[in-house]
SERO-4910 file (N, C-alpha, C, O; in steps of 0.05 Angstrom, whole numbers):
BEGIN
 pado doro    nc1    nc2    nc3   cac1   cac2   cac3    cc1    cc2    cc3    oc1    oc2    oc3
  Unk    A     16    -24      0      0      0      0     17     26      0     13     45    -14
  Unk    A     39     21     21     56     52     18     75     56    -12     84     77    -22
  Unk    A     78     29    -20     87     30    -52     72     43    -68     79     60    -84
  Unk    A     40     31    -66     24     42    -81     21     70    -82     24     81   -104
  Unk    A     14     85    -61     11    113    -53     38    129    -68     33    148    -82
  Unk    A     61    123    -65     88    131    -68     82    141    -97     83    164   -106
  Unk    A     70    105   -116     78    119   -145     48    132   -156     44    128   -180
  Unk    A     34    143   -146      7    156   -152      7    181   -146     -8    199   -154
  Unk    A     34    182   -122     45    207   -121     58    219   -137     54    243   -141
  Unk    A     78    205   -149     96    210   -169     83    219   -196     91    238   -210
  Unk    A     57    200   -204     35    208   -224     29    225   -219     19    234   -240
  Unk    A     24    245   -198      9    269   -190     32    286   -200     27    304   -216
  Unk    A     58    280   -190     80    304   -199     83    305   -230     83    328   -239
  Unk    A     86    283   -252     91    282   -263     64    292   -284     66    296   -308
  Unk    A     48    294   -273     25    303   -294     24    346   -288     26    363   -305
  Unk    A     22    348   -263     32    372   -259     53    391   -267     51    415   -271
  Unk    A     73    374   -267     92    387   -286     89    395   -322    103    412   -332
  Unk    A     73    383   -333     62    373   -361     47    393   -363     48    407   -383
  Unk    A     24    400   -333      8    414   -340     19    452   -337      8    472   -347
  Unk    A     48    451   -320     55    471   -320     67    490   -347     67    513   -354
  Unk    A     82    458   -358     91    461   -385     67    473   -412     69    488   -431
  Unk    A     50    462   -402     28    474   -425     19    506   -413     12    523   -430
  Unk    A     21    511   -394     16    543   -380     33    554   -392     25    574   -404
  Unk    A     69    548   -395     82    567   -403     83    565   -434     89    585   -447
  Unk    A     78    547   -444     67    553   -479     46    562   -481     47    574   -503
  Unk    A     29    564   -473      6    591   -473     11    607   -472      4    622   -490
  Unk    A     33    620   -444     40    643   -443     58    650   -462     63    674   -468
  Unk    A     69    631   -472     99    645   -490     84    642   -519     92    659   -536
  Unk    A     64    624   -528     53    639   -558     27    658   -559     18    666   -580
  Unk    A     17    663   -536     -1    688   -522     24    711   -530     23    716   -554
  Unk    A     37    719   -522     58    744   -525     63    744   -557     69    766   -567
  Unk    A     63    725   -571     68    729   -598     45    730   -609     43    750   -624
  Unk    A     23    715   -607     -1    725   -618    -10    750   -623    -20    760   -643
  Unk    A     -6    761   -595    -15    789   -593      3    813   -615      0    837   -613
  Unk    A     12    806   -625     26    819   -643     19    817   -660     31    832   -676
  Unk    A     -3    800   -674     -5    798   -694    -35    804   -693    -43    813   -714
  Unk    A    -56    801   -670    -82    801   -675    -89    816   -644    -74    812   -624
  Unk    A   -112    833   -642   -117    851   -625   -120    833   -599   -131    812   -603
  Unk    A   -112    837   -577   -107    828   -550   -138    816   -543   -139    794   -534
  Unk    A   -162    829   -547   -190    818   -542   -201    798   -559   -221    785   -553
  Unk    A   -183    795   -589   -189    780   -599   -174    746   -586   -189    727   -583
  Unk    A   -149    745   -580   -127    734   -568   -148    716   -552   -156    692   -555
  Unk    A   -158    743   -525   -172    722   -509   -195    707   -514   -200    685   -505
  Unk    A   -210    721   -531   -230    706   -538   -230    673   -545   -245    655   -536
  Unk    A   -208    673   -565   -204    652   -581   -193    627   -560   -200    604   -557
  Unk    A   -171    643   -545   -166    620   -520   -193    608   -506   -200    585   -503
  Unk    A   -200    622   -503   -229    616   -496   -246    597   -499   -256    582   -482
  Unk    A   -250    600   -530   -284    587   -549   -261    559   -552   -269    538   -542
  Unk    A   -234    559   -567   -233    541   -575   -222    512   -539   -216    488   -542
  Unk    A   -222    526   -517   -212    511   -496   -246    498   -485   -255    477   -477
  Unk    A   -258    529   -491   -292    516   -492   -302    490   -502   -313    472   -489
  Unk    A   -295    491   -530   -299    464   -543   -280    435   -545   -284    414   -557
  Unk    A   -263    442   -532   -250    422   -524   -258    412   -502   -260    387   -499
  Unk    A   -262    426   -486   -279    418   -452   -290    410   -448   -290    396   -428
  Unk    A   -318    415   -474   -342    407   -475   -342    373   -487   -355    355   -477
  Unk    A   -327    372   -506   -321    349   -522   -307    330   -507   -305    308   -518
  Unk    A   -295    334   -482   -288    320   -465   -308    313   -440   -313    289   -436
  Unk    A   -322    337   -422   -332    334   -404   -364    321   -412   -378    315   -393
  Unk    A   -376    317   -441   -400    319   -433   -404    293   -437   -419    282   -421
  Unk    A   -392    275   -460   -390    240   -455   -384    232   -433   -386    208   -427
  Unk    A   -375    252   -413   -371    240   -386   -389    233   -364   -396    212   -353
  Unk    A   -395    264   -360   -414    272   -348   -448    274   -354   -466    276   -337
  Unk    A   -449    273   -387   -472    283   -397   -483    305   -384   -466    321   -377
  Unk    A   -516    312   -378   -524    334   -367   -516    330   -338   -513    353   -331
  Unk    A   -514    322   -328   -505    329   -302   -483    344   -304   -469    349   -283
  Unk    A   -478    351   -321   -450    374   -321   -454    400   -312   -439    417   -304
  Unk    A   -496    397   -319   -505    430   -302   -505    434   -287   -504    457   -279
  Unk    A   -508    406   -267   -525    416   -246   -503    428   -228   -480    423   -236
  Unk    A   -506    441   -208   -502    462   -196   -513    475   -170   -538    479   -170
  Unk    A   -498    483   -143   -514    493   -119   -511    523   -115   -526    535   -100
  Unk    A   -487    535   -134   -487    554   -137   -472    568   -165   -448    566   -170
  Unk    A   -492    581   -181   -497    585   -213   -484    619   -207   -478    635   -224
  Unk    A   -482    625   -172   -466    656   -184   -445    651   -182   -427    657   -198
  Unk    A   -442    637   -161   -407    634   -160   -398    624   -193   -386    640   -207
  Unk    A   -405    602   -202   -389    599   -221   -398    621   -243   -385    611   -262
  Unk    A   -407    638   -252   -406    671   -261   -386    682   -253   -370    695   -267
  Unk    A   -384    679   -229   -363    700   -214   -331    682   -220   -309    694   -219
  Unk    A   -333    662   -223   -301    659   -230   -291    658   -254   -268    661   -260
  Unk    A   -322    651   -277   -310    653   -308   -306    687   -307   -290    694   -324
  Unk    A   -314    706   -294   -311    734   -287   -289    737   -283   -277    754   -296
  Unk    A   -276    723   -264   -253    729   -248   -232    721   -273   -213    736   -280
  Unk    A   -235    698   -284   -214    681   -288   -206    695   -328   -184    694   -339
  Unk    A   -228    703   -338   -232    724   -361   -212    742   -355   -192    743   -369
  Unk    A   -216    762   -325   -209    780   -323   -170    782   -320   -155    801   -323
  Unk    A   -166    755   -316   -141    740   -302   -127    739   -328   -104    745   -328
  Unk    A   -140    732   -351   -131    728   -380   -121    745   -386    -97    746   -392
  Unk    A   -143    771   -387   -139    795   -394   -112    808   -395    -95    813   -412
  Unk    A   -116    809   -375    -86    817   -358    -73    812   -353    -59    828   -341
  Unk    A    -60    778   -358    -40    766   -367    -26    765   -400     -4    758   -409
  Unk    A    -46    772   -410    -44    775   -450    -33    811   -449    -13    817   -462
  Unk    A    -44    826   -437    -44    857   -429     -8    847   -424      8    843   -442
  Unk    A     -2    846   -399     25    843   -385     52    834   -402     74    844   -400
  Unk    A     43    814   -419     63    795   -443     62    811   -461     73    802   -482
  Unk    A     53    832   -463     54    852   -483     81    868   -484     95    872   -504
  Unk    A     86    882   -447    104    891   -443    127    880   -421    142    893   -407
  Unk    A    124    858   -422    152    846   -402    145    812   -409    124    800   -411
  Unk    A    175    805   -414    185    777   -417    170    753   -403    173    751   -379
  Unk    A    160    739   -413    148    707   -404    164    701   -377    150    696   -357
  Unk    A    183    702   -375    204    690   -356    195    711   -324    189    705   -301
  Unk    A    197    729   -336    195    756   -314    164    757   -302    154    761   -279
  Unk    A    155    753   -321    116    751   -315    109    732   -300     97    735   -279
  Unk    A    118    704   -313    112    677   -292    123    686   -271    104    698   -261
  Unk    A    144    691   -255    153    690   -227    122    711   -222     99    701   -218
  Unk    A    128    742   -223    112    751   -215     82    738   -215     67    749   -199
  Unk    A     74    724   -226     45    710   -217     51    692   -200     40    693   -178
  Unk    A     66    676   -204     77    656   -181     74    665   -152     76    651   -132
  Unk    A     68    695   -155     78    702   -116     47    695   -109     45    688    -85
  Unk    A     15    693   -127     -2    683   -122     -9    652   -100    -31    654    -90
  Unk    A     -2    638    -96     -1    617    -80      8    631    -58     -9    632    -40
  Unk    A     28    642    -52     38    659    -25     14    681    -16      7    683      8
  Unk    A      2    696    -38     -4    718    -28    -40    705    -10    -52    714     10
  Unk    A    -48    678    -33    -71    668    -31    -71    647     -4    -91    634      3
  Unk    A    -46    647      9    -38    635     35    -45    652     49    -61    648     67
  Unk    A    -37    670     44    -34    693     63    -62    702     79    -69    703    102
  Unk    A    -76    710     51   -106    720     62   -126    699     58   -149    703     51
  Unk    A   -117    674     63   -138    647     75   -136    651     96   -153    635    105
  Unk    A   -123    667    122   -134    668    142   -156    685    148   -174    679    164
  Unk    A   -156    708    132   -177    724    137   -203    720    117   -226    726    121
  Unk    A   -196    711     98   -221    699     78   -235    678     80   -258    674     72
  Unk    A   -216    660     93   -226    632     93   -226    618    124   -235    596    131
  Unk    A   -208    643    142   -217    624    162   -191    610    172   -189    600    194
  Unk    A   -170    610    152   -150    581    158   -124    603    173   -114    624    165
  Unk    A   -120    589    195    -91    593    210    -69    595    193    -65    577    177
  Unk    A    -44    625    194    -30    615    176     -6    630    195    -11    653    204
  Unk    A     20    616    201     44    614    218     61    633    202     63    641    179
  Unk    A     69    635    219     95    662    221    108    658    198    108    675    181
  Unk    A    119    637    194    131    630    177    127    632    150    143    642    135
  Unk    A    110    623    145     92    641    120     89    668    110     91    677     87
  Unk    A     84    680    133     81    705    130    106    722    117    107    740    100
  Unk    A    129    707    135    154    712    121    165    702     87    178    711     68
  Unk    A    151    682     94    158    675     65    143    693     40    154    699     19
  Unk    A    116    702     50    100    717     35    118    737     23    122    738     -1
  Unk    A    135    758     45    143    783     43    166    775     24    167    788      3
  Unk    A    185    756     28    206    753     13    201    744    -15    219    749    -31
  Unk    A    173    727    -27    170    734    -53    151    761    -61    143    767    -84
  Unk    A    146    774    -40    139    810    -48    162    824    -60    164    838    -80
  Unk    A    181    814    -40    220    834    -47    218    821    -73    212    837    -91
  Unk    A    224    786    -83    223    787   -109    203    789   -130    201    779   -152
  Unk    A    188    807   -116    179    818   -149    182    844   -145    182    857   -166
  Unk    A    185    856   -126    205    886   -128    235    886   -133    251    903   -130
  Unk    A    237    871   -139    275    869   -146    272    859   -182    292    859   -198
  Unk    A    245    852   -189    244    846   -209    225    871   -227    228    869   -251
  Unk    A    207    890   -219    197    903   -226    213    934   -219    206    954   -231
  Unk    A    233    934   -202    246    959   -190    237    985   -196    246   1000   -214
  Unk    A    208    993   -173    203   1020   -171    227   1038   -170    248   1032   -160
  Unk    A    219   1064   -185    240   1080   -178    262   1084   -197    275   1104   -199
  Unk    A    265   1060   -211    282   1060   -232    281   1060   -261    257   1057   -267
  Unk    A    299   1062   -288    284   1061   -303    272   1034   -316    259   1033   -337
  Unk    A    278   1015   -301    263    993   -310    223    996   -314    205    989   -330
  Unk    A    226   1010   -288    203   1008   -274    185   1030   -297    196   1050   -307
  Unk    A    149   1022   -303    135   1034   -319    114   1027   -314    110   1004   -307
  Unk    A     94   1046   -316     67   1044   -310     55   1006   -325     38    990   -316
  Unk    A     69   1004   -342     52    978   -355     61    952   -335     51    930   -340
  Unk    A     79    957   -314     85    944   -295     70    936   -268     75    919   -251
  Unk    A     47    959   -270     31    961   -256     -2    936   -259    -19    930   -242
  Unk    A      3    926   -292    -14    909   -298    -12    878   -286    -31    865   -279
  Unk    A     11    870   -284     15    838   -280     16    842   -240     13    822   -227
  Unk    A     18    866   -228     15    868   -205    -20    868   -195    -28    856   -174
  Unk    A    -41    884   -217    -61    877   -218    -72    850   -220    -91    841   -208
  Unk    A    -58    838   -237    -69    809   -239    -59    793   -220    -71    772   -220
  Unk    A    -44    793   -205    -41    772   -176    -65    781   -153    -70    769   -133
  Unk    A    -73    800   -161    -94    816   -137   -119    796   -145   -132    782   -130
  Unk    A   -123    799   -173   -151    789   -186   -146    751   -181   -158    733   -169
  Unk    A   -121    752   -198   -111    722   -197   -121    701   -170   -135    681   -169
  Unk    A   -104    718   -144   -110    714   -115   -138    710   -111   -144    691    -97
  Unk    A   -163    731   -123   -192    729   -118   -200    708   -130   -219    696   -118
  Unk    A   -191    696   -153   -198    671   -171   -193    647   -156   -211    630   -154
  Unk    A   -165    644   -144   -156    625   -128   -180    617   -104   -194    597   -100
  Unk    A   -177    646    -89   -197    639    -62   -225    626    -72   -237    607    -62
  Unk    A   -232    640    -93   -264    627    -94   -259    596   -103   -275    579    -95
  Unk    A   -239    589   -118   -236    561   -126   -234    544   -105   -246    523   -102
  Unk    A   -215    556    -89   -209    540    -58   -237    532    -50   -243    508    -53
  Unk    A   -258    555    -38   -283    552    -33   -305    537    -50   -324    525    -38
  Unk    A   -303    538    -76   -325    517   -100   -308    500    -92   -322    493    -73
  Unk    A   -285    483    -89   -284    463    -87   -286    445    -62   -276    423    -61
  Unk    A   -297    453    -45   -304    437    -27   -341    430    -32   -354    417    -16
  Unk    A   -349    439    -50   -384    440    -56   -389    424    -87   -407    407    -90
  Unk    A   -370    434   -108   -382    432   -130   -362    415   -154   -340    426   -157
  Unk    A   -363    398   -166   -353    379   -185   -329    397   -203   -330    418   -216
  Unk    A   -309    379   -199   -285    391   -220   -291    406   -249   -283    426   -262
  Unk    A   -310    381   -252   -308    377   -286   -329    405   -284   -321    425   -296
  Unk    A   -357    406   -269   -380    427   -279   -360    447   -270   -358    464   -288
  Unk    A   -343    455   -250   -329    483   -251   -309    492   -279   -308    514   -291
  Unk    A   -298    470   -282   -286    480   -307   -310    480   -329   -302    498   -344
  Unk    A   -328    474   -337   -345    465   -358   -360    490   -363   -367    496   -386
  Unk    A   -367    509   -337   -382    535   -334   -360    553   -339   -363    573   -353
  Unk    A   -339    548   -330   -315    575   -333   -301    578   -354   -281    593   -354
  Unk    A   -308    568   -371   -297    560   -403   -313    582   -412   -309    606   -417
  Unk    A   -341    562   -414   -361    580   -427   -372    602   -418   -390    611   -432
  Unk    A   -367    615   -395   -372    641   -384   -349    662   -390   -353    686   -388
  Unk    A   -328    652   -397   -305    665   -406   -307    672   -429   -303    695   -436
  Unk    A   -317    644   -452   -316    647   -473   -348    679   -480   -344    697   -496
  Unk    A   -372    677   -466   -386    687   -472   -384    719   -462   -400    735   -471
  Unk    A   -362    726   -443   -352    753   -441   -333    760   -453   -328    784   -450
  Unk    A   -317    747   -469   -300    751   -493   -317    755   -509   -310    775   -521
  Unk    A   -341    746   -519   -353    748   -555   -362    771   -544   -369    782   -565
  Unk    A   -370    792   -520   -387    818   -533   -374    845   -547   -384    863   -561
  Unk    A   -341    839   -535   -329    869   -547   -313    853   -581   -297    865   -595
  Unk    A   -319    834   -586   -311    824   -614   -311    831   -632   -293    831   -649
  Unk    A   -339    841   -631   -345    855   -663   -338    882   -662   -351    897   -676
  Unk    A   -319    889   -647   -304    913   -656   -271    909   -659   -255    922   -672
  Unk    A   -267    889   -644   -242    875   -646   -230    854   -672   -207    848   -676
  Unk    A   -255    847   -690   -248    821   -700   -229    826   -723   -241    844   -735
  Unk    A   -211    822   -733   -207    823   -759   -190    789   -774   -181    768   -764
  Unk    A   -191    798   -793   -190    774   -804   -168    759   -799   -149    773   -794
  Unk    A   -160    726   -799   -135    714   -802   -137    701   -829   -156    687   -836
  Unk    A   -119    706   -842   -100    696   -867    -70    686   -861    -56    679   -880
  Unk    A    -65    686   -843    -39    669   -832    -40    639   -825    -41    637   -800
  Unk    A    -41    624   -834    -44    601   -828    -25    591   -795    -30    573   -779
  Unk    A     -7    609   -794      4    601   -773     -4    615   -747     -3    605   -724
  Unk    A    -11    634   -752    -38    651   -727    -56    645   -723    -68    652   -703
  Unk    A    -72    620   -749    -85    613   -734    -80    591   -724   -101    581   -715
  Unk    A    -60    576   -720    -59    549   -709    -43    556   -681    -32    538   -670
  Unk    A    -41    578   -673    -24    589   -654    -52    593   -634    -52    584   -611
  Unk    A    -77    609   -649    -92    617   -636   -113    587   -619   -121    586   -596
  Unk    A   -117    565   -646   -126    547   -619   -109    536   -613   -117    516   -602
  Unk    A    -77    536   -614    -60    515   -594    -66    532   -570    -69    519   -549
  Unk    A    -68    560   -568    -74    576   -539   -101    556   -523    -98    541   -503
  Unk    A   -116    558   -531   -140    534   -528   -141    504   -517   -152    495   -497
  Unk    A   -130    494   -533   -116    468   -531   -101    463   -511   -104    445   -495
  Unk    A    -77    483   -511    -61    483   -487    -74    486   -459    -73    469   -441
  Unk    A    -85    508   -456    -91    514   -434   -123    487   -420   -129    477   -398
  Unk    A   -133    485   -440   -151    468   -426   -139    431   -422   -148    412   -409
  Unk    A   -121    433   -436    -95    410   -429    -88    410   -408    -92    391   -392
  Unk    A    -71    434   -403    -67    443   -374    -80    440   -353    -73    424   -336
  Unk    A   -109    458   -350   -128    449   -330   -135    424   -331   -122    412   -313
  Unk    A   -148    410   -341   -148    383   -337   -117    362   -322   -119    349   -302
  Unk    A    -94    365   -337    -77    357   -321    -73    355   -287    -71    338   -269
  Unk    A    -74    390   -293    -89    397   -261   -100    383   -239    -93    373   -217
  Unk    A   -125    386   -255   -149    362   -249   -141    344   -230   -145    343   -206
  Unk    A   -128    327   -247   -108    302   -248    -93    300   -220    -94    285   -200
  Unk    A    -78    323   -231    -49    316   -207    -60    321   -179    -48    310   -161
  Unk    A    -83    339   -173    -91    340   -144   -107    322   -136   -109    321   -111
  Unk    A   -124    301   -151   -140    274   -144   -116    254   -145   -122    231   -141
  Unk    A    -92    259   -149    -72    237   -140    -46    241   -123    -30    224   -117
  Unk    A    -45    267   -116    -21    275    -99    -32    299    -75    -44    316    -88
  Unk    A    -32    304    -55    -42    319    -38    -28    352    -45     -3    352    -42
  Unk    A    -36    370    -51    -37    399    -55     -4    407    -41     11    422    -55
  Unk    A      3    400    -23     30    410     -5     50    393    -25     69    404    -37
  Unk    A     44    363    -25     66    347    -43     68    365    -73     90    373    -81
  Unk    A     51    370    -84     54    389   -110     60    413   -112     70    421   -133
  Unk    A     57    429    -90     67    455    -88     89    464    -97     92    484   -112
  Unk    A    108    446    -84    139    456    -92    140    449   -123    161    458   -131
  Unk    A    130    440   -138    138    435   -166    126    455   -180    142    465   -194
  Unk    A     97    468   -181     86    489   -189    110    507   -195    106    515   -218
  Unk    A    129    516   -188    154    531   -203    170    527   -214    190    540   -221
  Unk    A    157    501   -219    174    498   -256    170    504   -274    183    497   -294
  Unk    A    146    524   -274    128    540   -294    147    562   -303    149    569   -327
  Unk    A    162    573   -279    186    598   -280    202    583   -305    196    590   -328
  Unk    A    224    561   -300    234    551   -314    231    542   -345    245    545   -365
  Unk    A    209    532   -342    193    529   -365    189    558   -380    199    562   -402
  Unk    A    178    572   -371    179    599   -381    195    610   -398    188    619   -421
  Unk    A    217    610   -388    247    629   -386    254    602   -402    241    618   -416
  Unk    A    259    584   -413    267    570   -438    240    584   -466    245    599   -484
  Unk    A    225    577   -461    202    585   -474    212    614   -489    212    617   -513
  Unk    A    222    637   -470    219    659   -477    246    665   -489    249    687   -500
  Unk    A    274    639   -487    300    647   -503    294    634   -526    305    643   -546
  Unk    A    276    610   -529    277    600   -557    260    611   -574    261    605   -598
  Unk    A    244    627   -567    215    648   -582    234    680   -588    246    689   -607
  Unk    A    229    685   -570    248    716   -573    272    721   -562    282    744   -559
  Unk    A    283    697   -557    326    698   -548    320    711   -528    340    726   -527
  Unk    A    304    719   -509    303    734   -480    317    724   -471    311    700   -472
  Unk    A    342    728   -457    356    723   -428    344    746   -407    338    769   -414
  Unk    A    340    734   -377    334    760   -359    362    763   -345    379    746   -342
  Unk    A    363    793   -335    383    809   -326    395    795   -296    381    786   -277
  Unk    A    417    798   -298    428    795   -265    403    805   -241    396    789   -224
  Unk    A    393    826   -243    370    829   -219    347    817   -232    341    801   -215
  Unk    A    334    815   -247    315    793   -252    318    771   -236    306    764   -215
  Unk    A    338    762   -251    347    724   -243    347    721   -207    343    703   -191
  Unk    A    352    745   -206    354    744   -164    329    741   -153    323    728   -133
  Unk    A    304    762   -174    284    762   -159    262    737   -165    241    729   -155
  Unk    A    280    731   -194    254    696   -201    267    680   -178    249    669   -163
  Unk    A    293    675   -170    304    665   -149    292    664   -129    282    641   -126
  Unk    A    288    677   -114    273    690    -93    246    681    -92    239    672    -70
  Unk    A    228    682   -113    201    684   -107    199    655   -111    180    644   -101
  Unk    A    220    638   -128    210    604   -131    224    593   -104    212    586    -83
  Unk    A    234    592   -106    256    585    -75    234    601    -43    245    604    -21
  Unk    A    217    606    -46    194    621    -25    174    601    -30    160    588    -13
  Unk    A    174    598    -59    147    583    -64    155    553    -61    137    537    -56
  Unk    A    184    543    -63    186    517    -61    179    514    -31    161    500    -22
  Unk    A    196    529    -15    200    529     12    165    530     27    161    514     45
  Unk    A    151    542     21    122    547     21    114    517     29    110    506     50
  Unk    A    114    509      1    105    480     -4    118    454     11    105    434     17
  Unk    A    147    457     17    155    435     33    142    441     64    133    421     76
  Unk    A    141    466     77    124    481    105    103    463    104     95    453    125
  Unk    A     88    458     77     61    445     79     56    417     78     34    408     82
  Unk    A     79    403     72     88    379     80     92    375    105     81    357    117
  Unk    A    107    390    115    115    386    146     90    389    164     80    373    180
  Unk    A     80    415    156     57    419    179     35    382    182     30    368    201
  Unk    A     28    380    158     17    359    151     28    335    170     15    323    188
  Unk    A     53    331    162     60    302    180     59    309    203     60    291    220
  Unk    A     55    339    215     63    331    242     30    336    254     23    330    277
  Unk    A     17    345    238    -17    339    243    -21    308    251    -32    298    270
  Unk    A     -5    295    227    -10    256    230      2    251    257    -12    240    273
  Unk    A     26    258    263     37    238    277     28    254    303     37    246    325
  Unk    A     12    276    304      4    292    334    -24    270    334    -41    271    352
***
């Protein structure tokens, strides 16, 4: 039995990592897309076409029971949230490197630790708290107010860990009530249906054959991803996966030298340092706390 557990664990890491890998190819042909086709069009398309992949997966599964549902605002409120999360991650890759952007979202798990005590209720140790602040320093050592690095469009990917964080908490909360598959199945298509209203001022045509196969690999990928997801937390406990979730940084930052030869700067590299090394450290804290819940 403890063999068994061991390698279902290992399935949990190994699918999580896969699914991190598909996050940072989203993000790294998201930043090139947008160059070629208006940013509302971008999200949309991630959207409709992750929509119909979801659907084409979840509903032979589930059939109609994919609606049912105990609460129809909440999941509004996270295809809301999680739209809004897009937004402003397609917005951000506009003006700063894949590599530089992932860390800074990354400080999300810390920050979404942080205020589960006061949102959710959950006890959270000193220790944490510290850890919180030290991936705050790295993303100020990576964003450097004050300097000329530093620019108002810097101010966007700091917005989206705020929004990001609100997405997280409500997920934390639907998932103790409501089915994997109907949360993703509604947040697809609630995403997709607040993407189609500003469209028809956005749309214009593709004649690139390679824009458009860029536009549903964004699609593809990302609902690859979530589902992996899925996956890796029905087979590995949330603290055992934690520390791997920053390999998305890594992943990234290859992503962003073989797309556009980005290397990041001596203070960059300190502050992706910083904020994965917080977040690994995070995640092993949550291992520990755990065993010593068991063996208390």
């Amino acid at each position: 039995m403890p063999h068994q557990k061991k390698h279902t664990a290992w399935m949990g890491i190994c699918l999580l990592l896969v699914a991190v890998l598909c996050f940072a190819a989203l993000d790294t042909t998201s930043k090139r897309v947008t160059t070629e086709v208006p940013l509302l069009m971008a999200v949309w398309a991630r959207y409709f076409f992750q929509a119909l992949l979801t659907t084409g997966v979840v509903l032979p599964i589930k059939g109609l029971d994919v609606f049912k549902t105990k609460n129809p605002r909440q999941h509004i409120t996270r295809g809301v949230l999680l739209v809004s999360v897009t937004g402003l991650a397609f917005a951000s890759l506009q003006f700063m490197p894949v590599g530089e952007f992932t860390a800074i979202v990354m400080t999300v798990p810390l920050l979404v630790t942080l205020l589960a005590t006061r949102m959710l209720g959950e006890h959270v140790s000193t220790q944490r708290v510290i850890l919180v602040c030290a991936g705050f320093i790295g993303t100020l050592i990576i964003v450097r107010p004050g300097t000329q690095v530093f620019g108002w469009p810097l101010l966007i990917p700091l917005a989206l860990v705020i929004v990001n964080s609100a997405f997280q908490l409500l997920t934390s909360k639907m998932a103790r009530t409501e089915d994997a598959m109907t949360t993703q199945f509604y947040t697809t298509w609630v995403g997709t249906a607040m993407a189609s209203v500003p469209l028809y001022w956005f749309w214009v045509p593709v004649t690139d054959t390679q824009v458009l196969l860029e536009l549903v690999f964004m699609g593809v990928s990302g609902c690859i991803g979530h589902f992996l997801l899925i996956l890796a937390f029905e087979r590995s406990p949330a603290g055992t996966l934690m520390p791997y979730m920053y390999a998305q940084i890594a992943f990234a930052m290859l992503g962003d030298w073989l797309v556009f030869g980005h290397v990041p700067d001596h203070g960059s590299l300190l502050g992706i340092a910083l904020i994965a090394l917080s977040g690994i450290a995070g995640g092993l804290l949550t291992v520990y706390e755990i065993r010593q819940k068991t063996q208390g």
